[in-house]
N, C-alpha and C positions, 0 to 999 in steps of 0.2 A: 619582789622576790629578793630575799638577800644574796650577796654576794658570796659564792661557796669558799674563793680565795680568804674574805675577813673574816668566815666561820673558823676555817682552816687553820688560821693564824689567831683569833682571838677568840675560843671555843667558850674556854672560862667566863669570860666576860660576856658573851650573847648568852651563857643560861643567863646569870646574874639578871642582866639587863632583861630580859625576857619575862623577868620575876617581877618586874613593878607591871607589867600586864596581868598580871598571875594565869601564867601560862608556865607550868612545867618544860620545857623544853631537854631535857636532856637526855632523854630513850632517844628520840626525834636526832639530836646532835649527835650522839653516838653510831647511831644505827649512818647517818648521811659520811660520817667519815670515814665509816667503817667500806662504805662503797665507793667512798671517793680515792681510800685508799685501792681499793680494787681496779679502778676505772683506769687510777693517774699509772698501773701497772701495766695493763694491760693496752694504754694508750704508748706506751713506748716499747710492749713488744711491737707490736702493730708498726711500730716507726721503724725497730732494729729489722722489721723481717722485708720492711719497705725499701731501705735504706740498702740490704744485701742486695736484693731483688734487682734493683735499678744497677749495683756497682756488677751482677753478674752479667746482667744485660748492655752493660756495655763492655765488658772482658768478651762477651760472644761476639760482638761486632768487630773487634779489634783479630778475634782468631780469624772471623771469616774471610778479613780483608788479608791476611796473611795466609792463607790458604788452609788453616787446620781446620776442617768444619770437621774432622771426627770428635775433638776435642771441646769443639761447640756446640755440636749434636748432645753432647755428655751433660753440657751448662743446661742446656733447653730444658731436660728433666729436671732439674733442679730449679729451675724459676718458677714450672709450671707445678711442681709442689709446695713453695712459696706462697705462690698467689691462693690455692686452697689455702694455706694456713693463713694468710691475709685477710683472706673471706671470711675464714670463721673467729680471729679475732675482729673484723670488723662487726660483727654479730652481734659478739662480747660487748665488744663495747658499747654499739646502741642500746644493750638492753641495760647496762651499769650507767649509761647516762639515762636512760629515762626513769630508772631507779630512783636515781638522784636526785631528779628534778620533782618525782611526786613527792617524795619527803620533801624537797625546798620548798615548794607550795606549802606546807602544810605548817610552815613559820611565820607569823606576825614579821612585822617590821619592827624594829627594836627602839623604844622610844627614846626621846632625846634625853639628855641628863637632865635638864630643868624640869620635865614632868613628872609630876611629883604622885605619891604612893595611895594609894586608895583603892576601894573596891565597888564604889557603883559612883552615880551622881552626886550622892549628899558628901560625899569629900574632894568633889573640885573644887579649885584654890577661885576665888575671889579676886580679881585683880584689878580691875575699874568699874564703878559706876556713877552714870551721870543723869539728873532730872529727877524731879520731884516725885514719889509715888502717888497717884492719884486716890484718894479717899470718895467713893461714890456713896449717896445717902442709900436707903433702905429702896428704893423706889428703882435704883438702878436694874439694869437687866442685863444677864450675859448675853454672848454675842447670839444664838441661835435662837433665843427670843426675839432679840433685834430684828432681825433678819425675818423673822415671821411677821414680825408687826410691822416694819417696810416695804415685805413683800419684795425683798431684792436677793434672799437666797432659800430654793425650795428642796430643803435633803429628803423630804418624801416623794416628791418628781423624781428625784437622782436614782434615789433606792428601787421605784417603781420603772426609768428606765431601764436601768444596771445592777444595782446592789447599793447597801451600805459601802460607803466613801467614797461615794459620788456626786456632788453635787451641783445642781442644776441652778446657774448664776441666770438672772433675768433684771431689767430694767437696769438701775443705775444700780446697780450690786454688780452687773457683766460690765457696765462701762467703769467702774472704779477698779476692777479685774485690768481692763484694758491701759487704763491712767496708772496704775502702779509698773504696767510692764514697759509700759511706755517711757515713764520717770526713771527708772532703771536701768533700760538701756541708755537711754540717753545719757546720764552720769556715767555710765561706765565708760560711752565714746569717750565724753570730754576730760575724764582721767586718763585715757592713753590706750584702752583697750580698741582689739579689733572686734567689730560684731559677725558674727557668725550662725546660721542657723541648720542644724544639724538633724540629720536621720533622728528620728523616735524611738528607730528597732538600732539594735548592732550585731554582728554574727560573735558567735562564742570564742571567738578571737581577741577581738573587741574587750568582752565583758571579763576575761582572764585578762589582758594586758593590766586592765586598772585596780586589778583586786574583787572584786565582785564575785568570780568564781573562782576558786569552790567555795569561798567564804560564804558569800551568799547568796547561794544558788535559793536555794527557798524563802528569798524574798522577792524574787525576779518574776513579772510574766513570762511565759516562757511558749511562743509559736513554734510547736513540736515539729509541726508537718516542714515549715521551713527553717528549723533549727537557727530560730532570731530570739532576740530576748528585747523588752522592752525597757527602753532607759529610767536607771531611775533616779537619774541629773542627768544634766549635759555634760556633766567631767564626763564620763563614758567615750561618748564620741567625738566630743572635741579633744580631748588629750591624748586620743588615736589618730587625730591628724598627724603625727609625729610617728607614729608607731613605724620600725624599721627607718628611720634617717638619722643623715649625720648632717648635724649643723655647723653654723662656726659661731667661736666665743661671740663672734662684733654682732650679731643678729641677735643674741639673747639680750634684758629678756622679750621673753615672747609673750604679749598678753592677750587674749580671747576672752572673748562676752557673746553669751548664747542667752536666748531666750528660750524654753522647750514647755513641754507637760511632760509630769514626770508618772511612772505608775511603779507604785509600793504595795504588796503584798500584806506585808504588817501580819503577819501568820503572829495568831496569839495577843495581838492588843484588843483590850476589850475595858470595861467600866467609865467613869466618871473624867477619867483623862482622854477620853476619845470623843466625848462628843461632840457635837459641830461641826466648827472647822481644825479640831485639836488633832485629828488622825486622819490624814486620807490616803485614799488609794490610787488616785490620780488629783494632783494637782501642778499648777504654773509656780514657775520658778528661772530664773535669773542666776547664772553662774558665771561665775568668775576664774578662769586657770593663767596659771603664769610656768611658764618655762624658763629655767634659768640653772647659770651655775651653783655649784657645789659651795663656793665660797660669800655668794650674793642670797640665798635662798630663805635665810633667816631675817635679813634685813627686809624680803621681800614679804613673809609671813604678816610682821610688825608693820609692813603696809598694806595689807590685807585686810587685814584688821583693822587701821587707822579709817578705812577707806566704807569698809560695813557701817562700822559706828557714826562717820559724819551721814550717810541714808539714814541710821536714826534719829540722827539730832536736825535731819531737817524735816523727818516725818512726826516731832514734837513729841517721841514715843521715852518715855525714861529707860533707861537698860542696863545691865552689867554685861560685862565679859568674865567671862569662868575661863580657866587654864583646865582642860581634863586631865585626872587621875588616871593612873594606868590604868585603873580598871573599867574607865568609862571610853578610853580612846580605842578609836577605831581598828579594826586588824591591819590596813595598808598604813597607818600614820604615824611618824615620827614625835608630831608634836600638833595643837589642836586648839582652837580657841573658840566657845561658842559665845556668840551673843545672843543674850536672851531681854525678851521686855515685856514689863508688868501687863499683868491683864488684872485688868481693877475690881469687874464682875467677881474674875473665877480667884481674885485674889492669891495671884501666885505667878513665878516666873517661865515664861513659852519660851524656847528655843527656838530662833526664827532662823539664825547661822552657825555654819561651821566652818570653820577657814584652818584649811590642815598645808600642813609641809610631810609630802610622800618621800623627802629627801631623792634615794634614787630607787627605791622600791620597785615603781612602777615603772622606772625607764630599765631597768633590769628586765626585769617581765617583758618589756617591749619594744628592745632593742632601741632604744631613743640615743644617740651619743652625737658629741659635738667636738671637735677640734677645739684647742686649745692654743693661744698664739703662739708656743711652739710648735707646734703642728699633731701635739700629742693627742691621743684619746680617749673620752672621758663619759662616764657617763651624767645625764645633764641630771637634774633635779624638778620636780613638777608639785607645783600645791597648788590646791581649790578651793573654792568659797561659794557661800550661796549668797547671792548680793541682790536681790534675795528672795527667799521663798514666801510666797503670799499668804498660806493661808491662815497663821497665826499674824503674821501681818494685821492683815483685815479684822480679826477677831479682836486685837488688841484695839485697834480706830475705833472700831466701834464703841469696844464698851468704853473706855477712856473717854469719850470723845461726845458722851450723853450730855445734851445740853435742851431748856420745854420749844426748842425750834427746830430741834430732831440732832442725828449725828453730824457735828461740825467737822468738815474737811480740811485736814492740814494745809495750808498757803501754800507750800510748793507744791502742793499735786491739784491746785485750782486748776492751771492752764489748760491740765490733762485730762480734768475729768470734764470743765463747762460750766460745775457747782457746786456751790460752798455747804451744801446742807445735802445728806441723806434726809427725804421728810416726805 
């Protein structure tokens, strides 16, 4: 949630900047000042009627220790019609702040000045990539033929347990599932992170701190009867570890690495880009969040990023990194990087991560603040990453990875899996 103070102060420039999202913002900014004018009025009647109230109330203690209680009998009507007007400005004002606060939801995060102007995917910026594209002969197979002819992933089982995007992992299709999350965490420990393993569901607490509602409420499962929502990352409930505390500067940053299954909705995906393992509705994934200041938090991004890409240079996968366009980055994200890697079958580039800087977004939303070695108070900064999500993973091994002795297993995830061949 933005800050109403930097709205307040820099109104002009949050439409502007609001505009490389292409989000109109300005009904939205108008209407929020027009009540925060109201609110910030009405918060210092509340103070001046507060402020008389107390100075009567002790003028009556002073009469009565003096012996005038007729003269304090006279104050007493007069506080305790105060305190009615107290009341019903304090009224006012809850309802001008919750006023306030449904229109602040209803604003993106303002992206950062490097991200640059666009309106869907085909105009995010280019900005590394590394490894050969692989060229398969005519004979190659995408990954969900694979997977059929292996016999190690069965999406008519999933569909027939569940529904479509579900799929049903078996033999060494569930243990390469296992070796990927395994390899994962483990690089995250020995980069610095802590592991953590978090609730699945989160209350609607939860799922508002981090942006997800109202944004997107209709991508969420949603357990009505106990009003929980199903995660859909581990950012959710590990960056709510935080949620209402105050830290100090010398503890940041803060790193956490979760393991989960994640469940997506995907309301409206449908055709040639969903099949297999290109869309699901539950699948494993590996995240990455870091907690840190305001001044450390970009340099933390660019090692977010650094840290994706060496998992793909030892999972021998080629990939770029895309910077997103305003019009492809997210509603909580300041600023966004995904990595994507070739898939050779379906010849074209899968997004396997995103690795965002929420700057303070979400620590607004959730009260997250932390001391500063002056003892000041601040709010901290939070960005995530999927480090990473399997299931385009998998589908890119595969088909890259077609060799007449079956699918060859990357060197680093031998240990994990047992063997070197899907076959």
């Amino acid at each position: 949630m933005l800050e109403i103070s930097k709205i307040r102060e820099n109104s002009k420039e949050v439409v502007q900047r609001l505009k490389i999202k292409n989000f109109e913002a300005a009904d939205l900014i108008n209407k929020l000042l027009d009540t925060d004018v109201k609110r910030r009025e009405t918060q210092k009647q509340l103070d001046d009627v507060l402020a008389e109230s107390n100075a009567i109330s002790k003028e009556i203690g002073e009469l009565f220790k003096t012996g005038q209680a007729d003269k304090a009998g006279a104050l007493k009507d007069k506080t305790a019609q105060l305190k009615v007007l107290a009341k019903d400005l304090a009224t006012k004002l809850d309802e001008l702040s919750a006023d306030q606060n449904k229109t602040l939801v209803l604003l993106p995060n303002l992206p950062n000045a490097s991200v640059p102007t666009g309106k869907s995917s085909e105009e995010n910026a280019i900005v590394y990539s590394e490894g050969e594209v692989v060229n398969l002969d005519e004979k190659a197979l995408p990954h969900w033929e694979i997977a059929a002819k292996y016999n190690i992933i069965d999406f008519e089982l999933g569909t027939k347990i569940t529904g479509a995007g579900f799929p049903l992992y078996k033999g060494k299709g569930a243990k390469l599932q296992r070796a990927l999350i395994s390899f994962f965490l483990e690089e995250a420990i020995a980069a610095g992170y802590t592991e953590y393993q978090p609730p699945l569901m989160v209350n609607e607490a939860s799922a508002f701190a981090t942006g997800q509602l109202p944004d997107k409420d209709g991508q969420m499962y949603h357990v009505q009867i106990d009003n929980f929502y199903l995660i859909p990352t581990a950012e959710v409930p590990v960056t709510n570890i935080f949620r209402d505390m105050i830290l100090n500067e010398n503890e940041m940053p803060l790193k956490c690495a979760a393991y989960s299954q994640c469940f997506r909705r995907e309301a409206g995906s449908y055709g040639k880009d969903v099949r297999g393992l290109n869309r699901l509705h539950q699948f494993d994934k590996v995240e990455i969040v870091q907690i840190t200041t305001p001044e450390n938090s970009y340099n933390a991004l660019e090692e977010m990023s650094k840290y994706v890409q060496s998992l793909l240079r030892k999972l021998e996968l080629p990939f770029r990194v895309a910077k997103l366009c305003g019009g492809d980055i997210s509603f909580a994200s300041a600023m966004t990087y995904d990595m994507e890697v070739w898939s050779a079958a379906q010849k074209r580039w899968l997004e396997v991560s995103s690795v965002s800087n929420f700057e303070a977004f979400q620590a607004n939303r959730m009260k997250l603040r932390y001391r500063n070695a002056e003892g000041k108070m601040q709010l901290a900064h939070t960005l995530n990453g999927s480090a990473l999500a399997l299931p385009r993973i998998v589908a890119a091994l595969l088909e890259n990875n077609q060799t007449d002795k079956g699918i060859k297993i990357p060197k680093a995830l031998v240990k994990y899996t047992g063997f070197e061949y899907v076959d």
